[in-house]
N, C-alpha and C positions, 0 to 999 in steps of 0.2 A: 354515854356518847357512843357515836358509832364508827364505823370507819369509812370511807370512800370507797365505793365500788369497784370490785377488781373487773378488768375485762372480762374473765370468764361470766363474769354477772352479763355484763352486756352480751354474748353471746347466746346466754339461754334467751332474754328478751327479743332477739333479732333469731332468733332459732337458726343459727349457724353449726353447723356439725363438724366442719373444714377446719384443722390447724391453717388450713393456707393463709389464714385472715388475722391472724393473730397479732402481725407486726401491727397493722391497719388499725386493728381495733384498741390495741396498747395507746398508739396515737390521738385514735376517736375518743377516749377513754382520758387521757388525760387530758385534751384542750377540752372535754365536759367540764371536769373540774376546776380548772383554769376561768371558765366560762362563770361559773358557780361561783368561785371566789369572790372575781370581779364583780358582778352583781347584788353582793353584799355589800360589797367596800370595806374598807380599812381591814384587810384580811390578815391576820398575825402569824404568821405560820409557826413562830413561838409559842402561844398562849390557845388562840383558836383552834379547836376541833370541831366536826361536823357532827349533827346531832341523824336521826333514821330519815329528817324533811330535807336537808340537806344534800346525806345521799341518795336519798331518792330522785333530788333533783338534777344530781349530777344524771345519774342513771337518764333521766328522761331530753336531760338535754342530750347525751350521747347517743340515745336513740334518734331524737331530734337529726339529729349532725346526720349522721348515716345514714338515715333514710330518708331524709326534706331538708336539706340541708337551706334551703330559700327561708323556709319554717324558721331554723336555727337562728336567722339572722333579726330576726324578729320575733325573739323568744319569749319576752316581756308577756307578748297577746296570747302565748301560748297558754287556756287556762289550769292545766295540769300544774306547768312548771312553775307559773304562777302563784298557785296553790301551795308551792312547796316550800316557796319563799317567805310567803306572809309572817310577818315578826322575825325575820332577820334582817332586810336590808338597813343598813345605814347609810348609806349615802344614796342620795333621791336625784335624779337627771333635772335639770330645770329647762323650760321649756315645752 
């Protein structure tokens, strides 16, 4: 298993150099995985760990967020983040 991406992760992807951003991205950072959760459904925070597709996805949603945030809101057609998800979700939107 792997772990959830720290913001410094996010910062080399968004090549930010500044501590100034650091609150910002702490924040970008965890509504990522937040985002990630949700999109799996039935999330355990007991039991469930993220596997490297996982946080890779958080990862891409949080770049997502910070730099297209219109993108983020419609993350599903993203085919990257897309891609990260296949054979996790459980619970499917109807409609």
């Amino acid at each position: 298993m792997a772990d959830w991406p720290e913001p410094q992760e996010l910062k080399q992807v968004l090549d930010v150099t500044s501590d100034d951003w650091d609150q910002t991205l702490d924040r970008v950072m965890a509504s990522a995985i937040r985002k990630v959760k949700a999109d799996v459904g039935d999330w355990d925070e007991a039991i469930d760990e993220p596997d490297e597709s996982l946080a890779a996805a958080a990862l891409r949603m949080a770049e997502l967020l910070a730099l297209r945030p219109e993108a983020a809101a419609d993350s599903i057609k993203d085919p990257t983040y897309a891609r990260l998800l296949v054979g996790h979700r459980r619970v499917f939107g109807v409609g």
